[in-house]
FIFI-947510 format. One record per atom (N, C-alpha, C): z negated, y negated, x negated; residue number from 1; chain. Coordinates in steps of 0.001 Angstrom, whole numbers. Each point is the difference from the previous one (the first is absolute). Example, Ala and Ser with C-alpha at 12.3 -4.5 7.8 and 13.67 -1.06 7.14 Angstrom:
<sites>
[site [-7800,5690,-13190],1,A] [site [0,-1190,890],1,A] [site [0,-1200,-900],1,A] [site [720,-1050,350],2,A] [site [-60,-1190,-820],2,A] [site [-730,-1090,770],2,A] 
</sites>
This chain:
<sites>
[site [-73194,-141005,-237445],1,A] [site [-464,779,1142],1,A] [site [-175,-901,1225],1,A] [site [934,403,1011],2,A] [site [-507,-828,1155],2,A] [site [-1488,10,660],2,A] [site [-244,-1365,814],3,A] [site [-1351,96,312],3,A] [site [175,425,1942],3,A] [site [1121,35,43],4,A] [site [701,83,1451],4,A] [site [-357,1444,601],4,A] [site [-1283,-406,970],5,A] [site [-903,1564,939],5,A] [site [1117,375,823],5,A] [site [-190,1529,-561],6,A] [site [930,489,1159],6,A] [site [-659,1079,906],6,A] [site [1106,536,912],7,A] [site [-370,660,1251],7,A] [site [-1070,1463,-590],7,A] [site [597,513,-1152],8,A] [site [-862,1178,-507],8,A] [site [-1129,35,-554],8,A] [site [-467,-1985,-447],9,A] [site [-1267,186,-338],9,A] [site [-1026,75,704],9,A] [site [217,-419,1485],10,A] [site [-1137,-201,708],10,A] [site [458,1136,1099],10,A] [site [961,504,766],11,A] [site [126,716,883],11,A] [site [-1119,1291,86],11,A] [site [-62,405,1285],12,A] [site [-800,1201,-212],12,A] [site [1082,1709,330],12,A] [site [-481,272,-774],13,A] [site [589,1433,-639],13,A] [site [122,1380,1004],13,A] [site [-1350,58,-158],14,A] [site [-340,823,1374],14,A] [site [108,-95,1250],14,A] [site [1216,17,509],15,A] [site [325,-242,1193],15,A] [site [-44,1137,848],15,A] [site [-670,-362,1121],16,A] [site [-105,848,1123],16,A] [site [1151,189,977],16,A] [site [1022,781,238],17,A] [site [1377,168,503],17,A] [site [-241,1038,1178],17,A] [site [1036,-270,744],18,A] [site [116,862,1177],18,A] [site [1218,617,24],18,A] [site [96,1164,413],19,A] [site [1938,798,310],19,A] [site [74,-481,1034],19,A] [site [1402,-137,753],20,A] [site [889,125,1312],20,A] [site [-1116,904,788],20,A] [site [283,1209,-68],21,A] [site [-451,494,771],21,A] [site [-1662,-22,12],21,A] [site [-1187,-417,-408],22,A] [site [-1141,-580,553],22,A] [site [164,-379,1380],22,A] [site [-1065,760,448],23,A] [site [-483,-620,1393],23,A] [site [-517,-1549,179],23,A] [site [88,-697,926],24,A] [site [-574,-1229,253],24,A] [site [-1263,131,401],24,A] [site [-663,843,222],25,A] [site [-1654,518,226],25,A] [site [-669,54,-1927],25,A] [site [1206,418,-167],26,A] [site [-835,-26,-1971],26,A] [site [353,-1335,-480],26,A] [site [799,-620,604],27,A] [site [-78,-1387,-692],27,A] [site [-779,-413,487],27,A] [site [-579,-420,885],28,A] [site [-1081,-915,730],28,A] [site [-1514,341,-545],28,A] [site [83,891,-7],29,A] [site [-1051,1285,-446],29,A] [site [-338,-607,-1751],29,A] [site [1108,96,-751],30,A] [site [432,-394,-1565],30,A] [site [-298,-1594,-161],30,A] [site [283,-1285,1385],31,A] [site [-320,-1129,-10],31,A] [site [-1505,-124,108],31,A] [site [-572,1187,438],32,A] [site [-1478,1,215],32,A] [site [-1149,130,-1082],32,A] [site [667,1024,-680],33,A] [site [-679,411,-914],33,A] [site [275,-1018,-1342],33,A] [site [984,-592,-213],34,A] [site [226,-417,-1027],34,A] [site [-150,-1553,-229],34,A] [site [336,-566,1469],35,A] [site [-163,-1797,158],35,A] [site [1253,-226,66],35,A] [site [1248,516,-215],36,A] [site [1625,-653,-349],36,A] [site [139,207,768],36,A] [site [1225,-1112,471],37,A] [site [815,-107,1519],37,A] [site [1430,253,-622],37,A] [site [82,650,-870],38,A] [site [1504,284,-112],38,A] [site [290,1198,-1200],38,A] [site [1050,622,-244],39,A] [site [195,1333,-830],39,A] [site [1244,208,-313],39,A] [site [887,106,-1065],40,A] [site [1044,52,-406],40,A] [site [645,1832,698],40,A] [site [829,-184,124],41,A] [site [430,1174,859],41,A] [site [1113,697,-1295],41,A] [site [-196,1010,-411],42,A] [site [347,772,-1594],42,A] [site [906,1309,276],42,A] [site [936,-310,-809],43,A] [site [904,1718,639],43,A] [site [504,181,-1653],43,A] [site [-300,976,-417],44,A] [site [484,473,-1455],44,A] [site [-636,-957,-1345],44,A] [site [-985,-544,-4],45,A] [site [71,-1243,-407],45,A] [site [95,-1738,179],45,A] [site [951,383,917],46,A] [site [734,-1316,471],46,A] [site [-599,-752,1320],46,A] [site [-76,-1098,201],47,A] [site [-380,-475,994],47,A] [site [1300,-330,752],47,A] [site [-474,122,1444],48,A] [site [1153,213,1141],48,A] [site [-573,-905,1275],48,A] [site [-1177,-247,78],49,A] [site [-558,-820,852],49,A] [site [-1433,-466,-355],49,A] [site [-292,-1043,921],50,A] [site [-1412,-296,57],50,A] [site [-306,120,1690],50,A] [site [-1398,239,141],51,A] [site [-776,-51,1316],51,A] [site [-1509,-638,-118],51,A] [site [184,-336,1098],52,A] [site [-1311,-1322,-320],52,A] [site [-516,-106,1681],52,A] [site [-1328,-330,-232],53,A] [site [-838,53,656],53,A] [site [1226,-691,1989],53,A] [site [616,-1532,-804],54,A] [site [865,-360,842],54,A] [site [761,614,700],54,A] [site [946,852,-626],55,A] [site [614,1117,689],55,A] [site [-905,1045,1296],55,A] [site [-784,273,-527],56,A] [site [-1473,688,1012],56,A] [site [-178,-632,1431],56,A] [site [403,-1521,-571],57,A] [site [-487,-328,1279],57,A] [site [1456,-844,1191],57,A] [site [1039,-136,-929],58,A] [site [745,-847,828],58,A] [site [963,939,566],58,A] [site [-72,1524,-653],59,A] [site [963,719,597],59,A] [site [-193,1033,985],59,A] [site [510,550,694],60,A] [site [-250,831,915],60,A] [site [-917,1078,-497],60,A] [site [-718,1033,-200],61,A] [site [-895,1278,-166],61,A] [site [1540,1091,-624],61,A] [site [-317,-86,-863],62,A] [site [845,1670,-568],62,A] [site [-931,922,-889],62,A] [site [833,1109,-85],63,A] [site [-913,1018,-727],63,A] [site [42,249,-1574],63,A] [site [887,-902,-523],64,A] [site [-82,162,-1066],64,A] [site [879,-1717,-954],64,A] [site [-353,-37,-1637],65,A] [site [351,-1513,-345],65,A] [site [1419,-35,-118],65,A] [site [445,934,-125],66,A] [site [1598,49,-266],66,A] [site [530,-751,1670],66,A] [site [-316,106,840],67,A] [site [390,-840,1378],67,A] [site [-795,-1715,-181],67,A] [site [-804,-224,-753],68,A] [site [-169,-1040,381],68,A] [site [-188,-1125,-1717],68,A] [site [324,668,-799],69,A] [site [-155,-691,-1330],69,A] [site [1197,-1038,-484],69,A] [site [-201,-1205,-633],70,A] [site [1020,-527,-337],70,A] [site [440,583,-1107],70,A] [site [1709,-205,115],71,A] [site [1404,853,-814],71,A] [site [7,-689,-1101],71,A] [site [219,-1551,405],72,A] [site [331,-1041,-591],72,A] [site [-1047,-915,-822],72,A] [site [-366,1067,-1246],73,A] [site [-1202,-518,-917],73,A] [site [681,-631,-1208],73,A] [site [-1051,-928,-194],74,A] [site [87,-1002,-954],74,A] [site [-989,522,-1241],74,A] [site [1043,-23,-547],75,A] [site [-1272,611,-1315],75,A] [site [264,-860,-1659],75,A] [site [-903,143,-868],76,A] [site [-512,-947,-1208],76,A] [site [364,1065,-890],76,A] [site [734,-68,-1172],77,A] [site [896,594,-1166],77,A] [site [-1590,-427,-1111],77,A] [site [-833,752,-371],78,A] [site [-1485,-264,-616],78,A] [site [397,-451,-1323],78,A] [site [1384,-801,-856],79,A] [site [-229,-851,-699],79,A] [site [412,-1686,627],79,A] [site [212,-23,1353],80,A] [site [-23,-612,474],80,A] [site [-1317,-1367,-327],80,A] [site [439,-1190,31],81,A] [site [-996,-834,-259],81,A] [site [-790,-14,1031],81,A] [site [-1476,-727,-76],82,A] [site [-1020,205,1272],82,A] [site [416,-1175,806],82,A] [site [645,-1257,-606],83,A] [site [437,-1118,781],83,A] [site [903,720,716],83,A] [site [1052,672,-197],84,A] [site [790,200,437],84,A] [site [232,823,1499],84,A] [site [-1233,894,-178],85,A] [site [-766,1090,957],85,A] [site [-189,-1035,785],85,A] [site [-1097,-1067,-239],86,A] [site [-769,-796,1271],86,A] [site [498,-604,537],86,A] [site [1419,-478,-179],87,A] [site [1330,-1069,198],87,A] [site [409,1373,1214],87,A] [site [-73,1089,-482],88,A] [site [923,1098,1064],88,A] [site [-886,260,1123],88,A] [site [-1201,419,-428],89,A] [site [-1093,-5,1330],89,A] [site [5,-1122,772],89,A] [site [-127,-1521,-373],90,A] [site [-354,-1162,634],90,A] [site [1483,-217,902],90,A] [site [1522,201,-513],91,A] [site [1185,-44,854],91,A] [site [84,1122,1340],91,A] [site [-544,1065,-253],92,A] [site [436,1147,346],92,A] [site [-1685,61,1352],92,A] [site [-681,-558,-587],93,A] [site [-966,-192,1062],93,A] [site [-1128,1690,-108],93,A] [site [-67,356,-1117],94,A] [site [-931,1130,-118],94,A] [site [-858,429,-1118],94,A] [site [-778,368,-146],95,A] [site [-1035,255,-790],95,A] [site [19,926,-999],95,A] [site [1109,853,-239],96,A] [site [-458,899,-708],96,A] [site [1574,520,-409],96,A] [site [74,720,-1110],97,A] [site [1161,-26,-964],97,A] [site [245,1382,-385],97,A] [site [627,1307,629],98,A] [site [197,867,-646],98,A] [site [505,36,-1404],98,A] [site [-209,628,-1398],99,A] [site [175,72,-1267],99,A] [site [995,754,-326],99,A] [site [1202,10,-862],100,A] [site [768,1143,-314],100,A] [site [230,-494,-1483],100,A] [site [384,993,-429],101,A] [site [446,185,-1446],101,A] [site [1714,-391,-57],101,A] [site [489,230,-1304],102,A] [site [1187,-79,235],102,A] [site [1017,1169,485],102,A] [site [-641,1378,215],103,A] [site [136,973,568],103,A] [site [180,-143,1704],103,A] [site [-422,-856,23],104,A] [site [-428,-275,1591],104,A] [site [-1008,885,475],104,A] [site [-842,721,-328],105,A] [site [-1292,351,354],105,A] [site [-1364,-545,-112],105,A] [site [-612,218,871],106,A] [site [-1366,-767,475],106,A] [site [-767,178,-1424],106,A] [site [-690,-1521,-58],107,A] [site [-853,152,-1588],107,A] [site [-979,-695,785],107,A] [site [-219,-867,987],108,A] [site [-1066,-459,292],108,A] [site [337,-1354,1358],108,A] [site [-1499,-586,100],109,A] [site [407,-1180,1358],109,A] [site [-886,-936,-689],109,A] [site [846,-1053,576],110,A] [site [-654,-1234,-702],110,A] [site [-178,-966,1555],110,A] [site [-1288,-756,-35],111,A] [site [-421,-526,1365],111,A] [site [-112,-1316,-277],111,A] [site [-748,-1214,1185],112,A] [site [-46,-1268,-680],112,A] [site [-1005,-406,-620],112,A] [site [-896,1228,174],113,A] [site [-1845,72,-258],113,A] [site [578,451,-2049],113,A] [site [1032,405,-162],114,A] [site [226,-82,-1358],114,A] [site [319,-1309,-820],114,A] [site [1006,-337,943],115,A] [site [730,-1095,-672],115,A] [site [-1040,-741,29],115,A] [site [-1049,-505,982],116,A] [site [-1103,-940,16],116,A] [site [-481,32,-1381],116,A] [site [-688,1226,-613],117,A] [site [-555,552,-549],117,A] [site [736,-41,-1479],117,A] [site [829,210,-252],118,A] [site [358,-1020,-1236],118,A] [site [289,-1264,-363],118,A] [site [216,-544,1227],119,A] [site [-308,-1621,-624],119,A] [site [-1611,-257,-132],119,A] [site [-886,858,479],120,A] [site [-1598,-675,-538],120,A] [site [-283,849,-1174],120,A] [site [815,1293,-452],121,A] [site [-476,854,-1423],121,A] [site [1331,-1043,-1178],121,A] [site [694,-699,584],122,A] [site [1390,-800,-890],122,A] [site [-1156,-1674,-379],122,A] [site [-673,-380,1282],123,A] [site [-327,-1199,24],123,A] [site [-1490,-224,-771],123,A] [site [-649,1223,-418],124,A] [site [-879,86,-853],124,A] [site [-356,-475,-1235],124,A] [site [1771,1468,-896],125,A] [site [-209,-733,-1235],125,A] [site [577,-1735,42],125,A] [site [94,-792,560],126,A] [site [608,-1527,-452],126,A] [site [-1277,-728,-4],126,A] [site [-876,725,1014],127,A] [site [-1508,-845,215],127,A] [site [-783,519,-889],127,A] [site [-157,906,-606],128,A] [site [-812,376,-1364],128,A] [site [709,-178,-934],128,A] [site [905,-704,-261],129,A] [site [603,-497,-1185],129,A] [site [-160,-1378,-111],129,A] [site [437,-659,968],130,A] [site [-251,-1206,127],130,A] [site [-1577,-315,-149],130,A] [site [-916,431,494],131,A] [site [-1563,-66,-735],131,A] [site [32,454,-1026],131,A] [site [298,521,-733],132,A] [site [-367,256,-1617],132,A] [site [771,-788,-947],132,A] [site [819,-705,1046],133,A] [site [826,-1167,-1593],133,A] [site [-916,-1067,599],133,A] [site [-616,108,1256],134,A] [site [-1340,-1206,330],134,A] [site [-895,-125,-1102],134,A] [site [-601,1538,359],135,A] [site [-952,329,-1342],135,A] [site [308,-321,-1774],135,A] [site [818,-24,93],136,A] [site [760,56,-1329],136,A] [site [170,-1221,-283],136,A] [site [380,-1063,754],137,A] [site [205,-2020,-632],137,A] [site [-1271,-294,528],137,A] [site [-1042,442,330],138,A] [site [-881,-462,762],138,A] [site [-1437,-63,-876],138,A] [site [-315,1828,-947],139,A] [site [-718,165,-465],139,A] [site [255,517,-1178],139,A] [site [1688,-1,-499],140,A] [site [204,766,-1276],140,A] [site [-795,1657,-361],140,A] [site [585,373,1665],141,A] [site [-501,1559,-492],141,A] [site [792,868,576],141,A] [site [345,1234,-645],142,A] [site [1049,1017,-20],142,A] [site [-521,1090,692],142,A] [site [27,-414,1316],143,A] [site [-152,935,1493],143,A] [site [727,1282,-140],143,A] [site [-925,1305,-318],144,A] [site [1078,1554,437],144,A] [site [165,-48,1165],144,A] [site [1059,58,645],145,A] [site [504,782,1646],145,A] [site [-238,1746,348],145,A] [site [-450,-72,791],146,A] [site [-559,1709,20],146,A] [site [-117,362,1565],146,A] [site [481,862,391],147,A] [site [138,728,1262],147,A] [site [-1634,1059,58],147,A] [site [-1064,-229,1045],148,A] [site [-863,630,-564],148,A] [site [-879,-175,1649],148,A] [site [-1540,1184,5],149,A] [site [-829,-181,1002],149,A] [site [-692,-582,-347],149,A] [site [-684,-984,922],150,A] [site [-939,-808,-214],150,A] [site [-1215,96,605],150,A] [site [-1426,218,-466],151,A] [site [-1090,179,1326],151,A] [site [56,-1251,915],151,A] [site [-115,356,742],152,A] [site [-327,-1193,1206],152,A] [site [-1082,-516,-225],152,A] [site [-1034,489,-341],153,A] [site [-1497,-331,-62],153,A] [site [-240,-1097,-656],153,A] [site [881,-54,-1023],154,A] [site [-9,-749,-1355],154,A] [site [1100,-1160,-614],154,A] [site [586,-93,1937],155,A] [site [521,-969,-114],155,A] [site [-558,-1836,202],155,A] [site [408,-618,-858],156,A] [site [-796,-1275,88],156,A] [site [1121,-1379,1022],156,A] [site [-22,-86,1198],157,A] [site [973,-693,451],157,A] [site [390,-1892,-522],157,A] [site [881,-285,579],158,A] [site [321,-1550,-562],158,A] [site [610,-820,1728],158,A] [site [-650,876,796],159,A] [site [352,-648,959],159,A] [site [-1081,-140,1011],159,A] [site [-289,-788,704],160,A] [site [-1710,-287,412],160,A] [site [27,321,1575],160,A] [site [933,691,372],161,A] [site [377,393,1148],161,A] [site [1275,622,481],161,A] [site [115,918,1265],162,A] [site [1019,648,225],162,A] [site [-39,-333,1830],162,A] [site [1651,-11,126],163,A] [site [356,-355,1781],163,A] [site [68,1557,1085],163,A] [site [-418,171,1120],164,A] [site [159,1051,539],164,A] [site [1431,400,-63],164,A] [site [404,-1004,965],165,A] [site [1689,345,87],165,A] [site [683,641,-1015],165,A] [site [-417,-214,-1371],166,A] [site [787,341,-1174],166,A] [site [-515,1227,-503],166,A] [site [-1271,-23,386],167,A] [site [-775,1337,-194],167,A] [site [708,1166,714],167,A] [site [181,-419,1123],168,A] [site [573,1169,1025],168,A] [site [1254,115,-298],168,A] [site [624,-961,-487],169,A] [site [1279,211,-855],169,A] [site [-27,932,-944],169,A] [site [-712,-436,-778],170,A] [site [-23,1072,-1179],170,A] [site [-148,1085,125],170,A] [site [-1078,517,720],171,A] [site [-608,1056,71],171,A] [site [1581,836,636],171,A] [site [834,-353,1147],172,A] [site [964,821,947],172,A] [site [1181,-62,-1339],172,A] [site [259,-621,-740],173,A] [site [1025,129,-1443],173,A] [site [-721,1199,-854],173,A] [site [-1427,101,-134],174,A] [site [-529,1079,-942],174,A] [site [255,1360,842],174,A] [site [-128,133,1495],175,A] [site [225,808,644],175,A] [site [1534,569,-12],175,A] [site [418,-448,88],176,A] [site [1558,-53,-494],176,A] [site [1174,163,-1458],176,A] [site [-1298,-144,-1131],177,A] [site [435,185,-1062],177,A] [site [763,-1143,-272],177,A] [site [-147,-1033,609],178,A] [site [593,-1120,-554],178,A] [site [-579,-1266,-738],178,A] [site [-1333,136,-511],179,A] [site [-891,-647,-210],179,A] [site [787,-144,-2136],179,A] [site [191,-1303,-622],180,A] [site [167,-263,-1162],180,A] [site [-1160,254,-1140],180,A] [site [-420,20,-1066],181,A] [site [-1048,319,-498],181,A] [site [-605,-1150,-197],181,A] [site [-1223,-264,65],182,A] [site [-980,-980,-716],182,A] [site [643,-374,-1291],182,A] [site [-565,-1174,-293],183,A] [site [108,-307,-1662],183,A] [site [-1866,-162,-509],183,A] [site [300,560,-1300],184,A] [site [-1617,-275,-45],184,A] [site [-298,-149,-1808],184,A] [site [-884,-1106,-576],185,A] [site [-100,-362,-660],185,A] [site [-1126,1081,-739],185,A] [site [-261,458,-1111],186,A] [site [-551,975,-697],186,A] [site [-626,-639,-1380],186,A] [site [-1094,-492,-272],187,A] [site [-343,-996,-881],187,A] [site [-1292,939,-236],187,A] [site [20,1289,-1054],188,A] [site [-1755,157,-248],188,A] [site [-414,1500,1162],188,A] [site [-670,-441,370],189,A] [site [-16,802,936],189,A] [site [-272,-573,1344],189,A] [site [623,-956,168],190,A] [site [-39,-1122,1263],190,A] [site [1721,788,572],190,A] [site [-190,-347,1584],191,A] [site [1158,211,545],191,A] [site [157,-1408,729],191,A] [site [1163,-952,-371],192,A] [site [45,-995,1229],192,A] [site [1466,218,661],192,A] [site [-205,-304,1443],193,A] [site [1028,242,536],193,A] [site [500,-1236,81],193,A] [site [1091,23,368],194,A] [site [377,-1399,-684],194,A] [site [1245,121,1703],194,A] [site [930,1373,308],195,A] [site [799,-415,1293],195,A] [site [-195,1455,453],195,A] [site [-86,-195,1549],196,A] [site [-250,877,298],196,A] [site [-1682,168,1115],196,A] [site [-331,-859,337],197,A] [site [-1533,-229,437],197,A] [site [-43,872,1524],197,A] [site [1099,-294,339],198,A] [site [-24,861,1834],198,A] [site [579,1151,-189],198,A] [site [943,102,-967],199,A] [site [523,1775,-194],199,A] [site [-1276,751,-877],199,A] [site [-868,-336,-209],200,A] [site [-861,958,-1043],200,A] [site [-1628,83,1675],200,A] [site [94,-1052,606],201,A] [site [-1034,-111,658],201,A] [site [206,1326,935],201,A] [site [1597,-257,681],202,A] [site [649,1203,677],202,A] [site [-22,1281,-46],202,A] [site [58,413,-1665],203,A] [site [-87,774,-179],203,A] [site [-1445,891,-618],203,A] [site [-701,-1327,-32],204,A] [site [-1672,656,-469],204,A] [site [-489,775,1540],204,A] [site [374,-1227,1317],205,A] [site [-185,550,1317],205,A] [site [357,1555,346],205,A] [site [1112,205,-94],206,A] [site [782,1248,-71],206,A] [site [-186,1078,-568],206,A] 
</sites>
């Protein structure tokens, strides 16, 4: 089984799409309500353009997206690899990846706030593995791995201090959903945290 992330595991599904004929008063309107500066433009299924906040502003005023949407979309085939996606965004100079099937119909959009986002849910398990073969030549003991909530209350730290800067870091990654999980040691009914000291502080704040 390959271990190679692709475009369908992380993309998001629910995509918010616009027709041709949409007004440019409901897109702006749709950028408002929702936070996105951009919307895959959908005819039968199929994507036919994108319009983005950019377009709004560099082009003249029209009444509708079909006058001002780009034709010429670049889009991500969702078994597509995620390297492969971020290699196309980073050449191509844009953020965000319409999804198609092999049908060629819209299955989803993949952004860079994704791709980010699996290298810290990819870069996890190597760092909780690599501590438990610590644990393991260190103290001759057979560490379970477990995906789980932890009280905060009852966490016991191993670090005797935390930096603002990194704090405020953390905290705008948890805001974002980009925040990796803690690792945390479970001995009894002791919790020690062991990584993780400014992402758990972040999120006790929050």
């Amino acid at each position: 089984m390959s271990n190679k992330a692709l475009v369908r595991d992380y993309m998001t599904r629910d995509v918010i799409t616009v027709s041709s004929d949409t007004s440019t008063a409901e897109i702006i309107k749709l950028m408002k309500e929702t936070g996105h500066d951009g919307f895959p433009v959908k005819d039968n299924g199929s994507v036919i353009g994108m319009v983005t906040a950019f377009d709004l502003l560099i082009k003249p005023w029209v009444k509708t997206v079909s006058e001002i949407m780009s034709r010429d979309v670049v889009v991500a085939d969702q078994d597509m690899s995620l390297n492969d996606a971020a290699r196309v965004m980073f050449r191509m100079g844009i953020s965000r990846l319409p999804v198609i099937n092999k049908e060629g119909k819209l299955v989803g959009i993949i952004t860079n706030t994704d791709i980010v986002r699996s290298h810290i849910e990819r870069s996890t398990p190597m760092k909780v593995n690599y501590f438990k073969k610590t644990l393991e030549q260190l103290y001759g003991v057979k560490p379970e791995v477990k995906r789980m909530k932890v009280p905060i209350e009852k966490l016991r730290p191993t670090q005797n201090k935390v930096y603002a800067d990194e704090l405020q870091g953390r905290t705008y990654e948890i805001k974002r959903g980009l925040a990796e999980p803690t690792i945390v040691v479970k001995t009894g009914e002791r919790y020690v945290l062991i990584d993780g000291h400014h992402r758990t502080l972040a999120s006790y704040r929050l």
